[in-house]
C-alpha positions as CSV (number, residue, x, y, z in Angstrom):
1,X,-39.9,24.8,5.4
2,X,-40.8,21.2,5.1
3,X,-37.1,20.2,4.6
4,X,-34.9,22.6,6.1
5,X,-34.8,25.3,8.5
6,X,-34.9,28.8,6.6
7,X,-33.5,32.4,8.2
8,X,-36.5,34.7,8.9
9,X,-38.3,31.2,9.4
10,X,-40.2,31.1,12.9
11,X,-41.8,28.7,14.7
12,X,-42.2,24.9,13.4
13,X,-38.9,23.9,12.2
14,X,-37.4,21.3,10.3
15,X,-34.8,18.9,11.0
16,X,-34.5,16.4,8.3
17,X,-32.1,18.5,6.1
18,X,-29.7,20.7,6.8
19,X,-30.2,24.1,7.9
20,X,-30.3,26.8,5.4
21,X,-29.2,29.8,7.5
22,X,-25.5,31.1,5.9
23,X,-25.8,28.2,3.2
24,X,-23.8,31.3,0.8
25,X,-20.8,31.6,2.9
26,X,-20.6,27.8,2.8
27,X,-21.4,26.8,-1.1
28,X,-20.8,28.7,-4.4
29,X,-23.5,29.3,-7.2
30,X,-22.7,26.6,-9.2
31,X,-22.5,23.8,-6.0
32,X,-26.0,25.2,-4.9
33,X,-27.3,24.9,-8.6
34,X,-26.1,21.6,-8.4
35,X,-27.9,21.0,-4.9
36,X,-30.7,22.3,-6.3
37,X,-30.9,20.6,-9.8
38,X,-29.6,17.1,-8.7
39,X,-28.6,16.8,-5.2
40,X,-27.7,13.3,-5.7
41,X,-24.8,14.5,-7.8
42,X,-23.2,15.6,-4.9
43,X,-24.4,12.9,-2.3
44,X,-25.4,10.2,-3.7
45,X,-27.5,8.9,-0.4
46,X,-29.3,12.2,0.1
47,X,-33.2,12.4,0.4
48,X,-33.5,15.7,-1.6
49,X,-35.2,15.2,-4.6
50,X,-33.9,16.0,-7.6
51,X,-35.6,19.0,-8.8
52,X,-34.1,19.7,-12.1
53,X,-33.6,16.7,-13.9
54,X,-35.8,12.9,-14.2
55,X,-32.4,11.9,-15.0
56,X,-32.2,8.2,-12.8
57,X,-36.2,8.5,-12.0
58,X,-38.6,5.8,-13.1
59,X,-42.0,7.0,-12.1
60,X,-41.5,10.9,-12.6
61,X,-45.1,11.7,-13.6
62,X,-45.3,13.7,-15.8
63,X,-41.7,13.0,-16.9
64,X,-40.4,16.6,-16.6
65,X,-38.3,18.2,-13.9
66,X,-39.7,20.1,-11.4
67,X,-38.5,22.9,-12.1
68,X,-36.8,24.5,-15.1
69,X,-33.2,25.9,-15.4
70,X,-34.4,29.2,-14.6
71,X,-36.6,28.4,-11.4
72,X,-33.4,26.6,-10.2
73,X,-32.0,30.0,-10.7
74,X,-34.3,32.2,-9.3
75,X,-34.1,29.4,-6.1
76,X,-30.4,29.8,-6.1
77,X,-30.4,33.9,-6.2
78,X,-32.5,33.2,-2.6
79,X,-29.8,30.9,-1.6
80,X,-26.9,33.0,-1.8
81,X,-28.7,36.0,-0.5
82,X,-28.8,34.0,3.0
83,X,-25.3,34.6,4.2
């Protein structure tokens, strides 16, 4: 909610990434895993953090991803539930 507007989401809503709403008819599992993992993979210039890997990172502290392979999946099942 902080990043991008979500469907069901009311009120407050965010602008500084893209909106969420029908993200599954636009991306397949493995491009939002990879969105989700290491967004910079995919645009090198974006502001999303990458939540899967330290991979590039210099001050990750602790230096662990965010979250692990199957967060990012559980993360992804929402995603593609939004059509």
């Amino acid at each position: 909610m902080a990043c991008h507007e979500m469907p069901g989401v009311d009120g407050l809503v965010s602008t500084l990434g893209p909106s969420l709403k029908g993200v599954a008819r636009k991306w397949t599992r493995a491009e939002l895993t990879q969105w989700v993992k290491d967004a910079r993979k995919m645009n090198s210039q974006t502001l999303m953090p990458p939540f899967g890997t330290t991979e590039g990172l210099t001050k990750a502290n602790p230096p662990r991803a965010i979250l692990s392979d199957a967060q990012i999946s559980q993360v992804v099942d929402t995603l593609q539930s939004w059509q």
